[in-house]
ZADO-1210 file (C-alpha; in nm, 4 decimals, padded with zeros to 6 digits):
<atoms>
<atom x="-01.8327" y="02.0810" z="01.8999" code="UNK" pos="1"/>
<atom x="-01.6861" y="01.9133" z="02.1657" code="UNK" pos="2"/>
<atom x="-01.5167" y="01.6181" z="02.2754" code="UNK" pos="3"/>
<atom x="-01.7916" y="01.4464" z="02.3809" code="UNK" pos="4"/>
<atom x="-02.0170" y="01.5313" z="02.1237" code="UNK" pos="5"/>
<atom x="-01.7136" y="01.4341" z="01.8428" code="UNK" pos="6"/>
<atom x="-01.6976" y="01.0754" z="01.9812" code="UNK" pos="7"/>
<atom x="-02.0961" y="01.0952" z="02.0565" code="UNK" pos="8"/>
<atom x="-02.1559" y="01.1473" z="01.6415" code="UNK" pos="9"/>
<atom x="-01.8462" y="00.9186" z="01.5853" code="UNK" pos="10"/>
<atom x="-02.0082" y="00.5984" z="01.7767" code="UNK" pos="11"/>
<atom x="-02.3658" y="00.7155" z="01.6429" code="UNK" pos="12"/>
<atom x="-02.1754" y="00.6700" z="01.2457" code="UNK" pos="13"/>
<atom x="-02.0510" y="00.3299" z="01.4092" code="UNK" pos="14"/>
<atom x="-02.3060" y="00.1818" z="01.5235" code="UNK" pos="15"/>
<atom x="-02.5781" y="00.2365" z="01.2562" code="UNK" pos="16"/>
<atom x="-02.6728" y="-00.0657" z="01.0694" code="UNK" pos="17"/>
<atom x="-02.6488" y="00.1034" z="00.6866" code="UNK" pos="18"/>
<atom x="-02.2735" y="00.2024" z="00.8086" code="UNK" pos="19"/>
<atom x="-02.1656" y="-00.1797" z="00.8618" code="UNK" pos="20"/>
<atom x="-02.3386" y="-00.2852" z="00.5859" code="UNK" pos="21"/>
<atom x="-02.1885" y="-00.0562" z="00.3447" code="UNK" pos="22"/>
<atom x="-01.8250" y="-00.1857" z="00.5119" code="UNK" pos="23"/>
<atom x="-01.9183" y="-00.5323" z="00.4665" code="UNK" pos="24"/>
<atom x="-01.9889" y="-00.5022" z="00.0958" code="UNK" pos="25"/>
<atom x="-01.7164" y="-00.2681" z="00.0016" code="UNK" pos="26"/>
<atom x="-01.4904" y="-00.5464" z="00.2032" code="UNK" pos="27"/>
<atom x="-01.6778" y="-00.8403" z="00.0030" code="UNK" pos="28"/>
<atom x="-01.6078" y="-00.6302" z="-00.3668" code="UNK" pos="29"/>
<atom x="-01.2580" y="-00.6361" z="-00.2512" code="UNK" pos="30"/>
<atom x="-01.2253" y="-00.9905" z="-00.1533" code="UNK" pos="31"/>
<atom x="-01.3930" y="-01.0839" z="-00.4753" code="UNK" pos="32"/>
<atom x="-01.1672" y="-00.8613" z="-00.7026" code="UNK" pos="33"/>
<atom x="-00.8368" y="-00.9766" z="-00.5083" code="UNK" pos="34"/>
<atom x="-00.9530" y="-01.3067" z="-00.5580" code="UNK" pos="35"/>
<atom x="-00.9050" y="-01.3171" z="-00.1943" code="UNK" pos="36"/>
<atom x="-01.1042" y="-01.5937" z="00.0061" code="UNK" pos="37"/>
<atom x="-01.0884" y="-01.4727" z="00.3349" code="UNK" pos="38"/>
<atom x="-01.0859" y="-01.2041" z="00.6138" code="UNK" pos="39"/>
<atom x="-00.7600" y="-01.3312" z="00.7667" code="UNK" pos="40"/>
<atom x="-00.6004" y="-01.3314" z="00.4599" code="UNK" pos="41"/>
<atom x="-00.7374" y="-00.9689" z="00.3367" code="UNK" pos="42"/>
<atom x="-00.6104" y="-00.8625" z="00.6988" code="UNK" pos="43"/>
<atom x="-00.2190" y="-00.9997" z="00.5958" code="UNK" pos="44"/>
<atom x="-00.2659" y="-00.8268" z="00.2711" code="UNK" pos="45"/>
<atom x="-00.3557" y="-00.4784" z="00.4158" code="UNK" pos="46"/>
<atom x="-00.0917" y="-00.5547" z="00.7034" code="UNK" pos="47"/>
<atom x="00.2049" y="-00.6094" z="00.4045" code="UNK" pos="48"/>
<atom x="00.0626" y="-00.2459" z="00.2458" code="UNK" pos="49"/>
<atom x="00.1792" y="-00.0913" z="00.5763" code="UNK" pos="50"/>
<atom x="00.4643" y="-00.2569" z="00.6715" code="UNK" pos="51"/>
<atom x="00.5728" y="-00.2264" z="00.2989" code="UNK" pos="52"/>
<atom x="00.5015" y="00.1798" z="00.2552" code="UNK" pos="53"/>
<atom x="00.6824" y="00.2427" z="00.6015" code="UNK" pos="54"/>
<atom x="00.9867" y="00.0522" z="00.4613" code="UNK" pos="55"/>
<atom x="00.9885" y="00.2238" z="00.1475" code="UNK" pos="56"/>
<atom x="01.0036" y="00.5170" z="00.3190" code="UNK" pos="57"/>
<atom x="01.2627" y="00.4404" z="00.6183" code="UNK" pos="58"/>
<atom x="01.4988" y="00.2889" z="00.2990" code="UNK" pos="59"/>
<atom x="01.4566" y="00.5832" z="00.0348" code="UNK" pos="60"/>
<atom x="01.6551" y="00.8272" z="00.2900" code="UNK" pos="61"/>
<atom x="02.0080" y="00.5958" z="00.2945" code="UNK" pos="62"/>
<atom x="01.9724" y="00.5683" z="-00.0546" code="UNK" pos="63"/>
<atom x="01.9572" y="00.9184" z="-00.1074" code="UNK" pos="64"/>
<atom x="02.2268" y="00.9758" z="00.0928" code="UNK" pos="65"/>
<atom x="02.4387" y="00.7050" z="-00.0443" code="UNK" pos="66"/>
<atom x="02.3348" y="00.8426" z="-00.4360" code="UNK" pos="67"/>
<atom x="02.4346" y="01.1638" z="-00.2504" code="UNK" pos="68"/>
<atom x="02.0788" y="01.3116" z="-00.3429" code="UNK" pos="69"/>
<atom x="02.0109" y="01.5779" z="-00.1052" code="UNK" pos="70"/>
<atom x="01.7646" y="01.8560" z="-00.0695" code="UNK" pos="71"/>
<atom x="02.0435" y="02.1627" z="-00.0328" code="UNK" pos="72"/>
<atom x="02.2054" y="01.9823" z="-00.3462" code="UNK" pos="73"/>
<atom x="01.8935" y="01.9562" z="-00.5540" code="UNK" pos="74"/>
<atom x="01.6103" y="02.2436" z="-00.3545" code="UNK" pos="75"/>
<atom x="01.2774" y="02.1418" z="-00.4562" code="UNK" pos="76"/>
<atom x="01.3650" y="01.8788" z="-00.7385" code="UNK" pos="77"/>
<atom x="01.4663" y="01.7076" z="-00.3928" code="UNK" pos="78"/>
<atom x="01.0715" y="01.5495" z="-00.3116" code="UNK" pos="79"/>
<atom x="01.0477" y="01.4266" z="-00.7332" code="UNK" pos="80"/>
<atom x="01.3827" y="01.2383" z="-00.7271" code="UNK" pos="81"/>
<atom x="01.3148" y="01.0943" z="-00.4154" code="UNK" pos="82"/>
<atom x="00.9358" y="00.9673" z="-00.5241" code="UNK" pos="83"/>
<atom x="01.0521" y="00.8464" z="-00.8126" code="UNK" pos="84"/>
<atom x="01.3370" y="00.6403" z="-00.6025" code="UNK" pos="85"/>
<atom x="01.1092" y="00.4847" z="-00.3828" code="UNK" pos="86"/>
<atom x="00.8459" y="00.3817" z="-00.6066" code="UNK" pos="87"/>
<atom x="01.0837" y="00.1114" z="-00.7327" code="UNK" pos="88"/>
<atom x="01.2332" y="00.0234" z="-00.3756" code="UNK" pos="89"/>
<atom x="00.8279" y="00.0187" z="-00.2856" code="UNK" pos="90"/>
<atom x="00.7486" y="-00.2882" z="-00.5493" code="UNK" pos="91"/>
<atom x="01.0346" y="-00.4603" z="-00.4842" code="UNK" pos="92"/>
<atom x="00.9808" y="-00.4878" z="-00.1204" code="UNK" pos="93"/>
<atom x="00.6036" y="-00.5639" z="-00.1908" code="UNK" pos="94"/>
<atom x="00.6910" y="-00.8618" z="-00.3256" code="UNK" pos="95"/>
<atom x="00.9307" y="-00.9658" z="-00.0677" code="UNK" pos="96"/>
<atom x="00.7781" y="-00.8612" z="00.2647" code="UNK" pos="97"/>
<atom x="00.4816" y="-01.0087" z="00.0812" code="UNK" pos="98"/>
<atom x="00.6356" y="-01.3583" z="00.0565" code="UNK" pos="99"/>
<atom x="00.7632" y="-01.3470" z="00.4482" code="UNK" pos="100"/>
<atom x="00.3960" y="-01.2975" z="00.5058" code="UNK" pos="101"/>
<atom x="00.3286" y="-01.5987" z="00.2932" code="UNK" pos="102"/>
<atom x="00.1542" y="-01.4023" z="00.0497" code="UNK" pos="103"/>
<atom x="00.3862" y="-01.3931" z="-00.3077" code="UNK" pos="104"/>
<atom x="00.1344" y="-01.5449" z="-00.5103" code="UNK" pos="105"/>
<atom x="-00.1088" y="-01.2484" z="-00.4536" code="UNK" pos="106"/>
<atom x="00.1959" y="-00.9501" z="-00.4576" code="UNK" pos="107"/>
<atom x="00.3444" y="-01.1098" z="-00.7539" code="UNK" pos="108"/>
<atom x="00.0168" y="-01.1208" z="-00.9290" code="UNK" pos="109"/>
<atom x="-00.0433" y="-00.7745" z="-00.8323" code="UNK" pos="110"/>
<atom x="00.3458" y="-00.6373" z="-00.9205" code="UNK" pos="111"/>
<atom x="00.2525" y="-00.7800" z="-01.2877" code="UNK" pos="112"/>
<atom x="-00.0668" y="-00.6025" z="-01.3345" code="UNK" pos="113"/>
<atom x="00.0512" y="-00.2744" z="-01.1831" code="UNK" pos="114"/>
<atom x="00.3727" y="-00.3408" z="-01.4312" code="UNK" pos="115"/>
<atom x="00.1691" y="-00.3769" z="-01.7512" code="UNK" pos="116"/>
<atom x="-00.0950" y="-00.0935" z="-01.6580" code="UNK" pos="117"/>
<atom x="00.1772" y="00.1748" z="-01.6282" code="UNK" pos="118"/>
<atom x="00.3279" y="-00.0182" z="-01.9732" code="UNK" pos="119"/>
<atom x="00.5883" y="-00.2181" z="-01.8669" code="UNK" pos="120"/>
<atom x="00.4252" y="-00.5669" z="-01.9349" code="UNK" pos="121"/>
<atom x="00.6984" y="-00.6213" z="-02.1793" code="UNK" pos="122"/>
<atom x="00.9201" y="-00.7905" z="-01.8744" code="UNK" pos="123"/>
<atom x="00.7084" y="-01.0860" z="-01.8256" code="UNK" pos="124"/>
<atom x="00.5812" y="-01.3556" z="-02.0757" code="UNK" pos="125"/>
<atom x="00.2497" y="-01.4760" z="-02.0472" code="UNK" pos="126"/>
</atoms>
């Protein structure tokens, strides 16, 4: 297929009206399980998901190298020790790039759900 007909079939998908309707639901079911009252505000949200994941990233490699973690050291344990490294660097930034987008109440909220589904709700009292 070509070009043309790629972006032909992709504006086709855009444009037709069951396609923006099934967005717009799947967008309200979010809002509504969030507990999130509007657009602008699910738009911060989803903006704090990618700035956070980037900076979980961009920080896990000087921590590895300052924990002197490295892939010739460790071969393919490398990837595991790493993952498991940034999924605590990942939280804690969530809740912190999530209160310089004025948004703690929701990522703190979220941090202690996540926390007690994976068994950890032992840190926080009710």
């Amino acid at each position: 297929m070509s070009q043309k007909g790629i972006l032909f079939l992709c504006f086709t998908l855009y444009k037709n009206d069951n396609f923006v309707t099934l967005k717009t639901i799947q967008m309200e079911k979010l809002k509504q399980r969030w507990g999130v009252e509007s657009n602008f505000q699910l738009t911060i949200i989803f903006i704090v998901f990618a700035i956070t994941g980037s900076a979980s990233a961009m920080v896990s490699k000087p921590v590895c190298l300052w924990l002197e973690i490295t892939k010739e050291d460790f071969g393919f344990l490398f990837t595991p020790i790493r993952l498991i490294l940034i999924f605590p660097l990942y939280q804690v930034l969530l809740v912190i790039i999530g209160f310089l987008f004025g948004q703690f109440a929701f990522f703190w909220k979220f941090e202690k759900k996540l926390l007690r589904n994976i068994g950890l709700g032992f840190l926080f009292k009710e």
